[in-house]
BATILO-22753 format. One record per residue (C-alpha): residue in one letter; x, y, z. Coordinates in Angstrom, 2 decimals. Layout:
BEGIN
> A X Y Z $
...
# end
This chain:
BEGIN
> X 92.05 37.98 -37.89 $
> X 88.45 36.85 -39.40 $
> X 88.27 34.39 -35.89 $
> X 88.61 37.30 -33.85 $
> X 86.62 39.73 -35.06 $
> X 83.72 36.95 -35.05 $
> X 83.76 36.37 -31.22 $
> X 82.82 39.26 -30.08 $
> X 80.01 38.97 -32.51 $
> X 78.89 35.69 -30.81 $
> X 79.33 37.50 -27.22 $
> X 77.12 40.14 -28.19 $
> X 74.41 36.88 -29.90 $
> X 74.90 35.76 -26.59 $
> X 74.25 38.49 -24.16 $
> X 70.87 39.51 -26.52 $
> X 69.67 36.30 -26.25 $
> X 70.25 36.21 -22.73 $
> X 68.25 39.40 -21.96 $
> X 65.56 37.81 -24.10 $
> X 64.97 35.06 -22.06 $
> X 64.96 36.80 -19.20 $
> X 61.55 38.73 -19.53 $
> X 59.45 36.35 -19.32 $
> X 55.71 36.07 -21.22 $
> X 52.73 35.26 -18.93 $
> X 48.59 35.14 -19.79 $
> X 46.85 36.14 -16.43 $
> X 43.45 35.84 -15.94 $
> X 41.31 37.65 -13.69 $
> X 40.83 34.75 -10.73 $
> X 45.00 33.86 -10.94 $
> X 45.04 37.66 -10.62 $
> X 42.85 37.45 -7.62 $
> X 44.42 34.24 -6.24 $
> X 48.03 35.37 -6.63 $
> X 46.93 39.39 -4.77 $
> X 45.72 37.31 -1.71 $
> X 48.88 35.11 -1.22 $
> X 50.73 37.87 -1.44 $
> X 49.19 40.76 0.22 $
> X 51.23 42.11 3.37 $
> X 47.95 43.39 4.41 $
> X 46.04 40.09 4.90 $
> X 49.53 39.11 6.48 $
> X 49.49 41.22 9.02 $
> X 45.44 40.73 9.36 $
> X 46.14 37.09 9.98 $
> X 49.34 38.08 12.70 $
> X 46.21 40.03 14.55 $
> X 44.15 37.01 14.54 $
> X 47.24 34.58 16.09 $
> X 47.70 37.76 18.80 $
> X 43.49 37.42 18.96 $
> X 43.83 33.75 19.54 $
> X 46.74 34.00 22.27 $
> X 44.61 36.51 24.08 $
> X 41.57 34.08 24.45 $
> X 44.08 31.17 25.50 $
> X 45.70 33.49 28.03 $
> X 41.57 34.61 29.62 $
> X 41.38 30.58 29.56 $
> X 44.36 30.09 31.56 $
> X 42.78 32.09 34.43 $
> X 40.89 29.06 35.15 $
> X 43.80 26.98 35.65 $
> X 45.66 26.09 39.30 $
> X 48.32 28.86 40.23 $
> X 50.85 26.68 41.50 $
> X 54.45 28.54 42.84 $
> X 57.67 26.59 44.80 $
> X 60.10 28.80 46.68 $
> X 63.16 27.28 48.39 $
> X 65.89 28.92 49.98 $
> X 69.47 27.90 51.62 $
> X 70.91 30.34 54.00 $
> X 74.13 30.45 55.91 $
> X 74.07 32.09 59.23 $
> X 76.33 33.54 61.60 $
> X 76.49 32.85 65.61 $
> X 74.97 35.62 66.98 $
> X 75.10 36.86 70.46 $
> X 71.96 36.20 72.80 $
> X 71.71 38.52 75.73 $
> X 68.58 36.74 77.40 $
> X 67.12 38.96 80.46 $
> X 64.83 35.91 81.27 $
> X 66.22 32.95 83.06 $
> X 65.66 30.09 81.38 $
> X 65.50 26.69 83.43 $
> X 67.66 24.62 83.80 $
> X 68.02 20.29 84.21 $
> X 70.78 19.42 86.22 $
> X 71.23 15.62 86.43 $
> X 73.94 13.85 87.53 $
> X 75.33 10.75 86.54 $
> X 78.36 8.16 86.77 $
> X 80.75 9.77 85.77 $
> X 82.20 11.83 88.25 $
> X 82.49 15.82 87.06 $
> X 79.92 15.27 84.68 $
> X 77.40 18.41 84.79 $
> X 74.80 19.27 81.88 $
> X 73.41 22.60 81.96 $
> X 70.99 24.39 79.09 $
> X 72.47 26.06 76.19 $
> X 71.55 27.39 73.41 $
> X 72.29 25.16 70.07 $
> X 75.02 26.13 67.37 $
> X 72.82 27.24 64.18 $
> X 74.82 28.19 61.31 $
> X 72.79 27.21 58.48 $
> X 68.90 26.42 57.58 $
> X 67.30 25.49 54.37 $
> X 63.40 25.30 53.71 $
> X 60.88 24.72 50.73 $
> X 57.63 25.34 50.08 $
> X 54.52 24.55 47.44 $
> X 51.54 26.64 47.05 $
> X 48.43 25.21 44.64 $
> X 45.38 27.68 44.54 $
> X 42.58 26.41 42.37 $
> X 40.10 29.81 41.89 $
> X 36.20 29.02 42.42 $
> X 34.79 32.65 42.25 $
> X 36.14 35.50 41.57 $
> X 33.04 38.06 40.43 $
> X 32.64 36.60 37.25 $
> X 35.41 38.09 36.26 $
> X 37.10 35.32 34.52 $
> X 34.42 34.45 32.82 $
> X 33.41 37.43 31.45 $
> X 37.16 37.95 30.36 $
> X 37.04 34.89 28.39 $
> X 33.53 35.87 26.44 $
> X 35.42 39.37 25.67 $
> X 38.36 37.58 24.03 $
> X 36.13 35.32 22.42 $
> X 33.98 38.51 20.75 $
> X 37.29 40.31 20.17 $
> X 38.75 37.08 18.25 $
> X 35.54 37.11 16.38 $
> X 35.92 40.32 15.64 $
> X 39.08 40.37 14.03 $
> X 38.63 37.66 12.08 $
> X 35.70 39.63 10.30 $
> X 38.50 42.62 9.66 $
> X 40.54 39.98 8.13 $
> X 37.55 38.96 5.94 $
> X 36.62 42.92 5.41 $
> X 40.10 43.49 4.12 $
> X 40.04 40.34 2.09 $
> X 37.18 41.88 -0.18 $
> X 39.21 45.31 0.00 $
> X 42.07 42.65 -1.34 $
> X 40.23 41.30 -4.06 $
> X 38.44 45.12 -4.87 $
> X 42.16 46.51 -5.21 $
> X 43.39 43.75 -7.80 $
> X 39.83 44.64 -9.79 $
> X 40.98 47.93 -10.55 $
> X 44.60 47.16 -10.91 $
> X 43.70 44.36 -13.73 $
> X 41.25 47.01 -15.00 $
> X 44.48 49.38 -15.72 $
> X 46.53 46.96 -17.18 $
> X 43.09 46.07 -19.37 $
> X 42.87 49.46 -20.04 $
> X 46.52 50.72 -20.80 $
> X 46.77 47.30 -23.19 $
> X 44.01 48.27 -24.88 $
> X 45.38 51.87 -25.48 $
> X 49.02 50.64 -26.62 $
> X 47.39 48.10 -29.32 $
> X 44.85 50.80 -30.58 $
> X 47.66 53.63 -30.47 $
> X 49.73 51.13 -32.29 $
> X 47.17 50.06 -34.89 $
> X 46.20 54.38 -35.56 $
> X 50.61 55.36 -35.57 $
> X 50.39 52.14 -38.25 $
> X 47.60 54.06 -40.33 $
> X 49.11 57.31 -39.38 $
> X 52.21 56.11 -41.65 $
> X 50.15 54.57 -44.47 $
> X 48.32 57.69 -44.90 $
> X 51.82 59.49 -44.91 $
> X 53.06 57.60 -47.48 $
> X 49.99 57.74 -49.36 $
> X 49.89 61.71 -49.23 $
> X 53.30 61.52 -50.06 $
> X 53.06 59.83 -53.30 $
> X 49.99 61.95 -54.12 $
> X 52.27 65.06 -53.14 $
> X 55.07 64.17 -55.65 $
> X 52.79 63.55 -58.27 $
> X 51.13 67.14 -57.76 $
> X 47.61 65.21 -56.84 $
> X 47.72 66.61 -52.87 $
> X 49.06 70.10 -51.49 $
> X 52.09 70.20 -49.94 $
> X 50.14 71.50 -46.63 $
> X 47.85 68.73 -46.70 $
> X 51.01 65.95 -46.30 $
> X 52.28 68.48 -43.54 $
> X 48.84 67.51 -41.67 $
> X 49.43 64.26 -42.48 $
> X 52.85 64.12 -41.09 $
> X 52.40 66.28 -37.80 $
> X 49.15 63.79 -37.06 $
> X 51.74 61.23 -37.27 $
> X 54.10 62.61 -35.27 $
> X 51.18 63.10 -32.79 $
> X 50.33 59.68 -32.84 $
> X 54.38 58.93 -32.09 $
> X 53.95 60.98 -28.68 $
> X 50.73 59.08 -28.03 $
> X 52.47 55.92 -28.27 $
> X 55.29 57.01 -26.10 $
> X 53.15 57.89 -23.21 $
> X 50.81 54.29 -23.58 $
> X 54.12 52.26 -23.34 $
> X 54.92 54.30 -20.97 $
> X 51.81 53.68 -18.81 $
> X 52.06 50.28 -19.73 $
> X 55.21 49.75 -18.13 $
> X 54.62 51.15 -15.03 $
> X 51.17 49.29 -14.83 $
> X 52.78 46.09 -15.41 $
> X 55.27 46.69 -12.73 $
> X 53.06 47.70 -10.45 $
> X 50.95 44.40 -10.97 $
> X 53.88 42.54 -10.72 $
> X 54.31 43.49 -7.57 $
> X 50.95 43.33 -6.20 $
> X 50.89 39.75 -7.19 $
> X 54.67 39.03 -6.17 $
> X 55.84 38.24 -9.57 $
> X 59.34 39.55 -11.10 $
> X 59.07 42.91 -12.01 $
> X 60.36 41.95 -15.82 $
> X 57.72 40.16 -16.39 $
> X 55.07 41.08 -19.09 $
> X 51.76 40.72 -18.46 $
> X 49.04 39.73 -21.51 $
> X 45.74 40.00 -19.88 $
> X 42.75 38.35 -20.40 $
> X 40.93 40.21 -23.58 $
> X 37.86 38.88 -22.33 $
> X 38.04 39.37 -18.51 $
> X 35.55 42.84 -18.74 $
> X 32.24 40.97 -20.41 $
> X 28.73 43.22 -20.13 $
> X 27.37 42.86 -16.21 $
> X 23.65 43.55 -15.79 $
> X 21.58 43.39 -12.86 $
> X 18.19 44.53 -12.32 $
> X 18.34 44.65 -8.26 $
> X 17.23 48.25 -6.84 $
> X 19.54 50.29 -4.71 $
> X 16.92 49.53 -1.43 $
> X 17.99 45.52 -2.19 $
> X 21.85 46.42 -1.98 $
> X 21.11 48.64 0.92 $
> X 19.64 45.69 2.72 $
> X 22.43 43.15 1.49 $
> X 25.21 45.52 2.62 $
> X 23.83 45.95 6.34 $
> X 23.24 42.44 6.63 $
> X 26.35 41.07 5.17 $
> X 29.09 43.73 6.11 $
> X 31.87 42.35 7.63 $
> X 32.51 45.49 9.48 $
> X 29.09 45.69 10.81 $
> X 29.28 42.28 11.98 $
> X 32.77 42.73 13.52 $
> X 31.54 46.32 15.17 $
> X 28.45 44.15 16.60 $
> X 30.76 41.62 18.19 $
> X 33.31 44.33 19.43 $
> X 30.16 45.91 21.38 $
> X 29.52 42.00 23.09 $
> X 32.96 42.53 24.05 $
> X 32.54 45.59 25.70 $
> X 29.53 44.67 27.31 $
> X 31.27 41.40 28.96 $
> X 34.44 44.35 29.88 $
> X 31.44 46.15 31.88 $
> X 30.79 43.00 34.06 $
> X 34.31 42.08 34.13 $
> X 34.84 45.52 36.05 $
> X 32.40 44.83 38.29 $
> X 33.54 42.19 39.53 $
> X 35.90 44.11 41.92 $
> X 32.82 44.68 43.71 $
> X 32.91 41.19 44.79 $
> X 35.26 38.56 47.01 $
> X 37.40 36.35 45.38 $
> X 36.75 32.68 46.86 $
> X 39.70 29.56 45.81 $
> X 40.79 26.29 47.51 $
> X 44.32 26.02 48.34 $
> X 46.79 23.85 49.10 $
> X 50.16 23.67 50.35 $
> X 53.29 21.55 51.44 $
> X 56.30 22.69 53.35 $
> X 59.48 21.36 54.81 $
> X 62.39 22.82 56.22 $
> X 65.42 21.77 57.90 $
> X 67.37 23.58 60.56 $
> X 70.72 21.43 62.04 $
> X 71.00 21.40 65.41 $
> X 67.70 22.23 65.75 $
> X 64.43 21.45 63.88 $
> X 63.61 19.31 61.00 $
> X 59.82 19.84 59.21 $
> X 58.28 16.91 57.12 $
> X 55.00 16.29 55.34 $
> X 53.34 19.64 56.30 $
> X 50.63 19.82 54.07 $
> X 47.36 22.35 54.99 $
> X 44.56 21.87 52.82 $
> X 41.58 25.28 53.02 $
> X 39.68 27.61 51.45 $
> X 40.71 31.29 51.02 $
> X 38.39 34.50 50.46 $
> X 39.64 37.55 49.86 $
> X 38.25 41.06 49.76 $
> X 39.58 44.21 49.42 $
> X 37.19 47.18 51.09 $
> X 38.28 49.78 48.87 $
> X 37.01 48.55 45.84 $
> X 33.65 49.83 46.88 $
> X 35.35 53.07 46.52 $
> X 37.67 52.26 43.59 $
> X 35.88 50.01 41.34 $
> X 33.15 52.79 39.98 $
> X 35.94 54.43 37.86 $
> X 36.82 51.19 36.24 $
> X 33.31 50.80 35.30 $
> X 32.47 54.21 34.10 $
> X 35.95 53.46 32.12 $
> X 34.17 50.11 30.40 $
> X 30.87 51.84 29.92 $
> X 32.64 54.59 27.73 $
> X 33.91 52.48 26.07 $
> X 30.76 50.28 25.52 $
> X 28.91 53.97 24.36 $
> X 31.92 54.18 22.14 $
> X 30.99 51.32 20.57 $
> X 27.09 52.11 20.02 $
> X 27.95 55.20 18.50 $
> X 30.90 53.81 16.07 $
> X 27.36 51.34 15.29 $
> X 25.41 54.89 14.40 $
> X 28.32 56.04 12.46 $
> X 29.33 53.07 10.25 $
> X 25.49 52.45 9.17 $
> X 25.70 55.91 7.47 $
> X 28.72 55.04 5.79 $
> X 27.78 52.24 4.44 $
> X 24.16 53.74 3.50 $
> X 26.50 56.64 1.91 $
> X 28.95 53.85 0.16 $
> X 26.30 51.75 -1.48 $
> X 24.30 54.85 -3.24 $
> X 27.69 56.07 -4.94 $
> X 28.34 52.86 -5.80 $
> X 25.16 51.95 -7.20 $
> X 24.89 55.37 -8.86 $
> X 28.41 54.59 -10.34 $
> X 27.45 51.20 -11.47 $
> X 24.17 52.90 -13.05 $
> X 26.07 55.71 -14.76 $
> X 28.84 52.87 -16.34 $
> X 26.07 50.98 -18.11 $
> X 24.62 53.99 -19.48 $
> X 28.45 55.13 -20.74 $
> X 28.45 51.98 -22.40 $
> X 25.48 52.49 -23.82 $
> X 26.56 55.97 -25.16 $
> X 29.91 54.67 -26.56 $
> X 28.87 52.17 -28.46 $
> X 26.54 54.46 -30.22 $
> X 29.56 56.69 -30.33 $
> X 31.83 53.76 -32.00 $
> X 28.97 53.26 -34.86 $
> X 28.43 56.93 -35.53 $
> X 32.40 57.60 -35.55 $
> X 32.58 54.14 -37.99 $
> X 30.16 55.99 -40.48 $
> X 31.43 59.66 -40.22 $
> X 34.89 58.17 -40.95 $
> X 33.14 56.62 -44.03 $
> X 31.80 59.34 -44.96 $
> X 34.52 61.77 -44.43 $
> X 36.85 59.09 -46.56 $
> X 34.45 58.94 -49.30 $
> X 33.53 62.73 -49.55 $
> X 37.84 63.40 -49.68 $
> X 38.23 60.67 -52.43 $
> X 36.22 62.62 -54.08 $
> X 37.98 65.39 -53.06 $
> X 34.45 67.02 -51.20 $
> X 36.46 66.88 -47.93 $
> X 39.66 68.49 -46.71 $
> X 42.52 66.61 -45.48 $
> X 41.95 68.15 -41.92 $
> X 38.29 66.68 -41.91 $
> X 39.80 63.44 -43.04 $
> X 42.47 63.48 -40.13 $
> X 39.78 64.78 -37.54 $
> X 37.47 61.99 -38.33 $
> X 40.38 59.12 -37.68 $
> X 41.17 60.62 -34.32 $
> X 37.38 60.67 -33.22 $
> X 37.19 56.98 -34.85 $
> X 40.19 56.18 -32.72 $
> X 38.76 58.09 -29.20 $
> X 35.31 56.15 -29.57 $
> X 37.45 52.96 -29.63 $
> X 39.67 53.72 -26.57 $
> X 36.09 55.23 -24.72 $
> X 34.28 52.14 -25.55 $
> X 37.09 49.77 -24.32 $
> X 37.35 51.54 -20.84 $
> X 33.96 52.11 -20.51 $
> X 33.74 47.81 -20.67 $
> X 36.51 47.54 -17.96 $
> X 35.41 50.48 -15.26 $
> X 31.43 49.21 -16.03 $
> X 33.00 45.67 -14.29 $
> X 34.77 47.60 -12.24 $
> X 32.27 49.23 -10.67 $
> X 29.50 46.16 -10.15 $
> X 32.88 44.57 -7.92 $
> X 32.47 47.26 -6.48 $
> X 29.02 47.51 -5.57 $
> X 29.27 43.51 -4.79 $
> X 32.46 45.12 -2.14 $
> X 29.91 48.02 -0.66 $
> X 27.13 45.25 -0.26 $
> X 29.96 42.54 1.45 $
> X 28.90 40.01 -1.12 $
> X 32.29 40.29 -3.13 $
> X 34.30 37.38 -1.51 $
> X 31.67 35.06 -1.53 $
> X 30.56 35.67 -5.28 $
> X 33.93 35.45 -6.24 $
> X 34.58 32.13 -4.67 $
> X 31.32 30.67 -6.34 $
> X 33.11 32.26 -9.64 $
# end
């Protein structure tokens, strides 16, 4: 009876140990963070699905250099149809030998026919259309690979912040845990001094329902660490079990001197964006001639073969021709000016996109250097704030030991001793923060991050 009541024990052994194992443990740096968001981001999938379309498009403009070569054949069974001629044809009467023998014209039984033919047409001039197709797909390739590199910073910006909330919500659960910890030594403490009759009963009442507060506190910082560890999980394509320990030491102080006009100049020389809009407006310049060049004749050298066989009546062999071919159509003088008025919208499009991204980006860079300013100067302010909450706690202890202070002072004190700590530990992580983000506004992210 012992034997059986001890398996299920072992099952249930079993099972725990099982579900142990199963979330798994793993220190992540900042740059494996990085690393792991660009593998994995759909985004810079689908950027680099844009460039393979990009790169077909420029191999299909090249192509239009190429020979057009075509071969047609056809079999075709035909019936005996009836031939009324109103014109005599003449006839060769000859007579031989044979006696009764008479030959007189007629026409020959056709019933079937069968021919083939090969076309090569090798284009010398065709308005400079081709080649002004080609330069567009080679500016719109160019292009897109810049929005690939544009979203790659956006990429590595994204996972920033995301680390900086795991940071953050880490730091909250261990400081939460570390206050509820105090929380119940102090309980205990006013407890003992409440049964000896040292400590009011409503002073261990504060005491408790700070506690309790503390217990809801906790609550909601596992709570936001949960989520914030599942949603970097799958950011960075890991299970969704598994728990994150970041790097304590990722958020270090950041200074730098450099004035906003320097990070004004970096960002409109480095953008991707800019750089991409630039090439998009070659593009449309090239789309301008391009349409044009329906104003012109098309000139090619050609080529061709044909043979066809015809019972009973003809049989074609080694006809090749050999030429030149122009071509013009009069009505593009007519029709072409809407196509061009089409690509020159488009190219004034462009130009004004140009205006309207520079002001952006003017616009982007002062918030983000005014954000990066105002971080180091929270950081500043906090870590006053941690020193003066240190000493007031001091204080506060000392002058209720002494019993100069009130149990609510006391309690007060530990919660603004505990605030500081979470203010100065987020002020550390958004400061970082917002320099990558400055480095993203100025297009300098990527590449300072690779040199990391």
């Amino acid at each position: 009876m012992s034997n059986k009541l001890r398996r299920p024990t072992w099952l249930v052994a079993i099972i725990l140990s099982a579900g142990s194992l199963t979330a798994q443990t793993r220190y992540l740096p900042l740059d494996e963070a990085i690393s792991l968001s660009l593998q994995n981001s759909n985004q810079l999938k689908l950027n680099k699905a844009k460039i393979d379309e990009a790169n077909a498009a420029l191999r299909s403009a090249q192509e239009q250099r190429l020979p057009n070569a075509s071969i047609s054949g056809s079999y075709l069974r035909l019936n005996q149809p009836t031939i009324d001629l109103k014109v005599k044809m003449p006839q060769n009467n000859s007579s031989g030998t044979d006696e009764g023998q008479q030959q007189s014209s007629a026409t020959p039984a056709v019933d079937q026919a069968a021919y083939v033919m090969a076309n090569v047409s090798v284009p010398v001039f065709s308005g400079f259309k081709i080649q002004n197709a080609i330069e567009s797909a080679k500016y719109l390739e160019r292009a897109t690979e810049l929005d690939a590199s544009n979203n790659k910073e956006e990429v590595i910006t994204n996972t920033i912040e995301a680390y900086s909330n795991l940071f953050k919500a880490k730091q909250a659960l261990d400081l939460v845990r570390e206050n509820l910890h105090q929380s119940e030594q102090r309980v205990k403490d006013f407890s003992n001094l409440e049964q000896n009759g040292i400590l009011a009963r409503n002073d261990l009442l504060k005491a408790q329902l700070q506690q309790s507060n503390v217990e809801l506190s906790l609550l909601d910082a596992e709570n936001n660490w949960k989520l914030t560890t599942i949603s970097m999980n799958l950011m960075l394509g890991l299970p969704q079990e598994t728990e994150l320990t970041p790097d304590s030491t990722a958020f270090t102080a950041v200074s730098d001197e450099q004035t906003y006009n320097y990070w004004e100049g970096l960002a409109l020389s480095n953008r991707k964006d800019i750089q991409a809009l630039d090439y998009r407006k070659k593009a449309a310049d090239a789309g301008v001639k391009a349409a044009k060049g329906d104003y012109f004749p098309s000139l090619a050298v050609t080529g061709g073969y044909v043979a066809a066989h015809v019972p009973n009546l003809l049989t074609i062999t080694n006809a090749i021709n050999v030429g030149v071919g122009l071509s013009y159509t009069p009505s593009s003088l007519w029709k072409t000016g809407s196509k061009v008025a089409e690509a020159k919208a488009r190219q004034n499009q462009v130009a004004i996109n140009q205006d309207i991204l520079n002001d952006a980006i003017r616009l982007q860079v002062a918030q983000a250097y005014q954000n990066y300013l105002s971080s180091q100067k929270k950081i500043d302010v906090y870590t006053k704030a941690i020193e003066q909450a240190t000493e007031n706690y001091k204080i506060v202890k000392n002058k209720y030991d002494n019993a100069l202070a009130t149990a609510t002072e006391l309690l007060d004190a530990d919660v603004a001793q505990l605030q500081a700590e979470l203010n100065y530990a987020f002020a550390k992580a958004d400061a970082v923060v917002a320099y990558k983000k400055l480095q993203q506004t100025a297009g300098v992210l990527a590449d300072n991050n690779n040199k990391q």
